[in-house]
Legacy VTK file of the C-alpha trace (Angstrom):
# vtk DataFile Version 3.0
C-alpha trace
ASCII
DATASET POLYDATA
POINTS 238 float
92.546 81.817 94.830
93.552 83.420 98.049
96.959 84.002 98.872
99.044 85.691 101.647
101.908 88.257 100.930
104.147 89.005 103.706
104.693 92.807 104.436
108.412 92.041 106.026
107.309 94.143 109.319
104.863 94.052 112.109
103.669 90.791 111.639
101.734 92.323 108.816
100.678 90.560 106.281
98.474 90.940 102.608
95.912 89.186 101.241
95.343 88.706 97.820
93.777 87.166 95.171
94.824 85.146 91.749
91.781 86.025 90.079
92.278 89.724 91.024
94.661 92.331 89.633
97.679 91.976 92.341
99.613 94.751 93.286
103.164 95.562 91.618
106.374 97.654 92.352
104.620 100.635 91.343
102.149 100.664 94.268
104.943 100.015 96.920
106.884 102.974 95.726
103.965 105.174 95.381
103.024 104.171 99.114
106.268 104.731 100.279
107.203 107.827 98.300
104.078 110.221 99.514
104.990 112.714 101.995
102.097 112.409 104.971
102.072 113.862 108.263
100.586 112.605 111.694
97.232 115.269 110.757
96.436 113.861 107.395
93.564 112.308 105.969
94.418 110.533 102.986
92.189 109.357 100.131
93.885 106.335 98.128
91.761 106.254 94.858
91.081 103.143 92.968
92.489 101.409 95.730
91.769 97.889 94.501
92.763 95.193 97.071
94.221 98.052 99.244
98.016 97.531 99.435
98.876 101.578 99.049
96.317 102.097 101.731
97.733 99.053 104.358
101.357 100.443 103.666
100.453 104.144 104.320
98.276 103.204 107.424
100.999 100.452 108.857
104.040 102.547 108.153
102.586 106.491 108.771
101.369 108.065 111.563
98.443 109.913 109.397
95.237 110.617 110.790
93.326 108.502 108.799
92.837 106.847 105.528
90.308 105.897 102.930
89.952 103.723 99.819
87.655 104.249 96.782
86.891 101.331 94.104
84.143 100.707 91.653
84.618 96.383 92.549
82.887 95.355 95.261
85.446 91.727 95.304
88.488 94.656 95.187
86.343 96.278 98.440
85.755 93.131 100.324
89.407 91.812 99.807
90.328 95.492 100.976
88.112 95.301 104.069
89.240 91.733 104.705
93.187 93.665 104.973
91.912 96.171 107.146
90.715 93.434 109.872
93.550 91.010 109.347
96.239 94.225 110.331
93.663 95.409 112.997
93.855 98.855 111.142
90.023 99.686 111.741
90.550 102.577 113.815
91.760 104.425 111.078
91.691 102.906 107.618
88.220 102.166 105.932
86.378 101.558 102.100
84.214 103.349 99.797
82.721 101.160 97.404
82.087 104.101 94.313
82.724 105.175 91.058
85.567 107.419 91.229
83.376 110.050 89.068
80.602 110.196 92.262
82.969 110.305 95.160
83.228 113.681 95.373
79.873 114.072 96.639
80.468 110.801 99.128
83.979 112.532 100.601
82.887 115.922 100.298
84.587 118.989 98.369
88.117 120.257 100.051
88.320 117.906 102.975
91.148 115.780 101.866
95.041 116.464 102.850
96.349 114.479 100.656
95.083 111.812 97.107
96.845 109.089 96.174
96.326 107.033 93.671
97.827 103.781 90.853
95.059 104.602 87.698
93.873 102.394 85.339
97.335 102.831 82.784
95.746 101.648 79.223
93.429 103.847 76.908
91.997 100.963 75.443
89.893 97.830 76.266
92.752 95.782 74.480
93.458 93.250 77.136
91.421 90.740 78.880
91.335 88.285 81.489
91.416 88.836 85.097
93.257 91.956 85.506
91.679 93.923 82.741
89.180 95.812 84.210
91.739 97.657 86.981
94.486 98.323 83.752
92.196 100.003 81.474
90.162 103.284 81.701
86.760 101.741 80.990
85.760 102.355 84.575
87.508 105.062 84.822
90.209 107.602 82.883
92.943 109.566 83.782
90.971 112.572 83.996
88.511 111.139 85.842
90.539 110.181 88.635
92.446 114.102 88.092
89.046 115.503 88.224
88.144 113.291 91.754
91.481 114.463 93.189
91.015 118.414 92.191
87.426 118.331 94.132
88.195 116.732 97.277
91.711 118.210 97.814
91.908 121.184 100.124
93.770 124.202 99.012
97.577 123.315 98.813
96.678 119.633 99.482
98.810 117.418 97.158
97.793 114.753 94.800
100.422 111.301 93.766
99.867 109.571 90.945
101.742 106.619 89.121
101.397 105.877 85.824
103.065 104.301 82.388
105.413 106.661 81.109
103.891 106.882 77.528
100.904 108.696 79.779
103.147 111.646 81.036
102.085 114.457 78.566
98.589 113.443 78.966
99.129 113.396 82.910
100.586 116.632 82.946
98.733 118.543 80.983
95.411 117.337 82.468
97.165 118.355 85.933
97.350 121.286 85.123
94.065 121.937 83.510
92.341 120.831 86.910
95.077 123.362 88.830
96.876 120.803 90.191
100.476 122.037 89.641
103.277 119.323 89.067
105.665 119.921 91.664
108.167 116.797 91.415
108.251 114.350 89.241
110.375 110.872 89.734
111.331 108.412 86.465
111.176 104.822 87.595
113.595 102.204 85.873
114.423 98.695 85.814
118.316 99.745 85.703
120.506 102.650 84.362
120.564 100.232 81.359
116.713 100.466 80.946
114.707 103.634 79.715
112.163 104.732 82.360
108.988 102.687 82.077
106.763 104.227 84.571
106.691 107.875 86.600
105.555 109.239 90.286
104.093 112.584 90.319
103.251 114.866 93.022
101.196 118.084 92.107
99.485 120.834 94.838
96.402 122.087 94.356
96.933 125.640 93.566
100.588 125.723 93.999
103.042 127.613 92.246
104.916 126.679 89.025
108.511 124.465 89.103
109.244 121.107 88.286
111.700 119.294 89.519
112.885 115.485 88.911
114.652 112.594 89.768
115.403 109.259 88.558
114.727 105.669 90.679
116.600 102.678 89.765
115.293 99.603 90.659
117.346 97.247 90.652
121.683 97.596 90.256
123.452 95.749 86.873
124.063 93.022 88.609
120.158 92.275 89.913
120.480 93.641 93.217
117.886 96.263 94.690
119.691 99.356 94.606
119.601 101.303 98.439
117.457 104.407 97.289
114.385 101.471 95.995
115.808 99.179 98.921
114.885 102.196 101.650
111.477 102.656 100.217
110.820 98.858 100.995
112.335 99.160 104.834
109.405 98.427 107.743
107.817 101.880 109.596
108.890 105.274 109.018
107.536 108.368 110.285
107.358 111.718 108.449
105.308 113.230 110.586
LINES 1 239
238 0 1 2 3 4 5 6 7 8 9 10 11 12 13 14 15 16 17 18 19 20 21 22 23 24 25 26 27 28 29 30 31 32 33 34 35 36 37 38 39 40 41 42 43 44 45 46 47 48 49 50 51 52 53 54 55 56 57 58 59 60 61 62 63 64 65 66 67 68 69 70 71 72 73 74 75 76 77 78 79 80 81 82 83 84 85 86 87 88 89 90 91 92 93 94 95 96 97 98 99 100 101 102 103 104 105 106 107 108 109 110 111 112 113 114 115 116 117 118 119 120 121 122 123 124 125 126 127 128 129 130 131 132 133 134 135 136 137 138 139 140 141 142 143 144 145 146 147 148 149 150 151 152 153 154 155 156 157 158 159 160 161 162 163 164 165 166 167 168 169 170 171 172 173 174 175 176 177 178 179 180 181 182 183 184 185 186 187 188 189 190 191 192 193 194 195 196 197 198 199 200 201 202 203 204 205 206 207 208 209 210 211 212 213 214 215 216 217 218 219 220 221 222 223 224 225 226 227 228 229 230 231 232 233 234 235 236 237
């Protein structure tokens, strides 16, 4: 069933869908965490329903941006977005496997990937969410690979995923020469160990690491300011 999520500025609003994988704190803070300037074009990779692309295109002053998935419902909810936010002038879908959209972009054309994977190795879960949280349309390195191609020199490439997945993310970064240049540990609380992680490599950048932490929420169950700014209406990097 079809259901409307408020975006808290613009009048904007998101549609989704019950029988659809729907979109978690993890894609928020990816959107929001991406450095993008006014020139960009942006790729958003396995974009499902679209929310990292409608936050980047609502809150950033990029030059344009463009979402890949493999499920044509994913594509038509996206599309649906696009009109509802009157965003057509410069946010649009590919419906394609993330393994063929290279040749569909085109090789070193892209300023900047983002993307939320598929987090789970395994086809161990089912029901309605399962295909877009499991790698059987689609792995890690597959969406690494996608990113390396299309990236320009010095382009950069975000990524969220589960934080058992880090030494497997980082590694493969690097064996695509994508270089991990920050790298941010999400967490419910300071109580909590980090669950998930943001990275942002460059594409043929130089080595050095460095890393933060991201607190949710505060003890008491309040959004702490650093996650609270992240969630604030339009800014402008650019």
């Amino acid at each position: 069933m079809k259901y409307n999520v408020e975006l808290g500025f613009e009048n904007s609003s998101f549609v989704q869908d019950s029988d659809l994988y729907c979109f978690s704190t993890d894609s928020v803070i990816l959107a929001n965490i991406a450095k993008i300037k006014k020139t960009d074009y942006v790729v958003d990779l396995g974009c499902g329903a679209g929310i990292i692309s409608i936050l980047i295109s609502l809150k950033r002053e990029c030059k344009k941006v463009l979402g890949v998935d493999i499920d044509e419902r994913a594509i038509a909810l996206f599309n649906e977005n696009i009109k509802d936010n009157s965003l057509h002038n410069k946010t649009s879908s590919l419906l394609s496997d993330v393994k063929d959209a290279p040749k569909k972009i085109g090789n070193g054309t892209v300023d900047i990937v983002i993307s939320n994977p598929p987090y789970y190795l395994e086809s161990s879960l089912h029901g309605k969410d399962a295909t877009s949280k499991i790698e059987d349309n689609g792995s890690i390195e597959d969406f690494i690979s996608c990113a390396a191609k299309i990236l320009r020199f010095d382009g950069d490439f975000y990524m969220v995923m589960k934080i058992n997945r880090l030494v497997d993310t980082l590694t493969l970064l690097r064996e695509y020469k994508l270089e991990p240049k920050e790298l941010t540990l999400i967490a419910h609380n300071q109580s909590s160990d980090p669950s998930s992680f943001v990275v942002k490599a460059k594409r043929g950048g130089k080595g050095g690491l460095k890393t933060k932490m991201l607190y949710i929420e505060n003890e008491d169950g309040t959004m702490t300011v650093e996650c609270a700014k992240l969630y604030e209406g339009v800014r402008k990097d650019g």
